[in-house]
N, C-alpha and C positions, 0 to 999 in steps of 0.2 A: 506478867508474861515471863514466861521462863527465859534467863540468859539474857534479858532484854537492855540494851546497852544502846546510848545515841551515837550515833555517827559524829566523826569529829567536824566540824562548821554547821552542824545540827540538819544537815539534809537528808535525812533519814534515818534509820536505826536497823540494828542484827537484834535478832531472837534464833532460840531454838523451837524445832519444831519437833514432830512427829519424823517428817524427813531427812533432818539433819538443820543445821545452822543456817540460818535465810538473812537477806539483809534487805529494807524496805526503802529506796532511793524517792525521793518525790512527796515524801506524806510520815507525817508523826502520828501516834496514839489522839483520838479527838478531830483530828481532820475527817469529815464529811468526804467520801472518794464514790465512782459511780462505776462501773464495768460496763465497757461499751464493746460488743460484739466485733466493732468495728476497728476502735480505736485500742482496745486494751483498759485498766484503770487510769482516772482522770479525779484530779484533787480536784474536787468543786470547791473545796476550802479556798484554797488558791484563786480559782476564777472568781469569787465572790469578794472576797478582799481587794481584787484588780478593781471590779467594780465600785468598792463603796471606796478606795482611796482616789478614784476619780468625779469629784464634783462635778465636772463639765458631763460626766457622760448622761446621756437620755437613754431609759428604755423607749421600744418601739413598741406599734401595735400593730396588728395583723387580726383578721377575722376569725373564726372558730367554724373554718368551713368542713365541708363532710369529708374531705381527705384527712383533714387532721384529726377530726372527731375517728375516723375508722381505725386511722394509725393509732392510734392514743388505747381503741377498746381491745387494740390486738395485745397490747403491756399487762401483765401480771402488777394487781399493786392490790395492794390492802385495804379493804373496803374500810375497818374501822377508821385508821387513818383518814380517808376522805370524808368520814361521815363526820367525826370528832375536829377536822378543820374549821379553825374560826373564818372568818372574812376577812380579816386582814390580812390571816397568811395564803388565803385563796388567791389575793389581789396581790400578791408582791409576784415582782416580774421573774419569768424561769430563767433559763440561761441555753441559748442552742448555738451551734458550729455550725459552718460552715466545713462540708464535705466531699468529696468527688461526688459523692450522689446525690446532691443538696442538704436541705440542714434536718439536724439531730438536736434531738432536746439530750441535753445534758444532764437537767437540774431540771425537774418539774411536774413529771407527769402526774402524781398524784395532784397537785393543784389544778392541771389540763383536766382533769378526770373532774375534778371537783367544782371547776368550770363550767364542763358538761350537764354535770349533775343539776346544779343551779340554773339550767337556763341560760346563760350568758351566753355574746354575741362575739367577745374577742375575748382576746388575752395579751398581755406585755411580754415583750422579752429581752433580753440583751442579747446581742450577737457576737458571739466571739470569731475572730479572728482565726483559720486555721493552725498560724503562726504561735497560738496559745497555748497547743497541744505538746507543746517544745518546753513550753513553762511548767504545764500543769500535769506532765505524765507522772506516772507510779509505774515504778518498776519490781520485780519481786526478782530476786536474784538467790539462789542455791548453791550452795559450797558444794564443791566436790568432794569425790574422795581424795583426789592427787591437789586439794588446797584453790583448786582455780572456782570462778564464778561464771554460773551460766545465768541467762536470764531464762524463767520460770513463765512462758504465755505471753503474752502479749506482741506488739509490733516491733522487728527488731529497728532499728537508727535508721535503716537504709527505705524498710516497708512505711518506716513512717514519713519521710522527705517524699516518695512519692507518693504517700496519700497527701499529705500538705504541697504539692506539685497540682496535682487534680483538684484541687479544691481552690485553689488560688484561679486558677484556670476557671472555676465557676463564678468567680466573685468579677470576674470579667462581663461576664453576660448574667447581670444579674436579675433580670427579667427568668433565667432557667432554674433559680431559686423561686421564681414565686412573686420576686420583690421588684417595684419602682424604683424606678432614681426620681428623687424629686427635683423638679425643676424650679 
């Protein structure tokens, strides 16, 4: 990558681009990132690592009902991909948020897909924490001409506390997810 230089405590890196000099905050070369309409880019690398450095945590299970089957066939995804998926990576659990508007798969849908495709009745997930999206953002930042840094799409600090405001607020009534409290 042209100009490619890591940020100094390694949280990111500057390239050059087409539009002038960028700097990539949240995510190195090799991190797995997702683009969320909603949320901006999101280091699943990051979320993934949270999860396997915690031994205690459990994924969960949830059904494979027609809402999610419909939401799943609305995604663009690559058939070879789903066709060439072994079993076991069918079977490892996705990864979804918690969001003002309920939850978002993050990390998965071609496995949802390939779910579908097989017949299956559920699926696993881990559920991340709105508060995650604070850990695991990606930000794309573009030099100016007068030297200063804008950031380049996504949610700016402020849009993102109150999407993580709305979404905490759902984790209150979590029956509006979809989800039980077990008793």
């Amino acid at each position: 990558m042209p100009g490619f230089e890591v940020a100094p405590g390694g949280r990111g890196h500057y390239f050059d681009s087409p539009k002038g000099r960028c700097f990539m905050s949240g995510a190195m070369p090799g991190d797995e990132c997702f683009h969320s309409d909603r949320f901006g880019q999101i280091n699943v690398s990051k979320c993934q690592d949270m999860f396997s450095a915690d031994s205690e945590l459990r994924a969960l299970t949830a059904p494979l009902d027609k809402g999610i089957i419909r939401n799943i066939s609305a995604h663009e995804f690559d058939q070879t991909t789903v066709n060439q998926m072994t079993t076991e990576r069918r079977d490892e659990p996705i990864l979804m948020i918690v969001s003002g508007d309920g939850l978002n798969v993050v990390d998965g849908t071609h496995r949802l897909r390939r779910r579908i495709q097989d017949s299956c009745t559920h699926f696993s997930f881990y559920l991340l924490h709105p508060r995650v999206l604070q850990m695991a953002r990606v930000r794309l930042m573009r030099q100016q001409s007068d030297g200063s840094w804008r950031q380049d799409g996504g949610l700016s600090n402020e849009e993102l506390e109150r999407e993580i405001a709305k979404a905490e607020a759902m984790l209150d009534n979590p029956s509006s997810l979809g989800l039980r409290r077990e008793s």
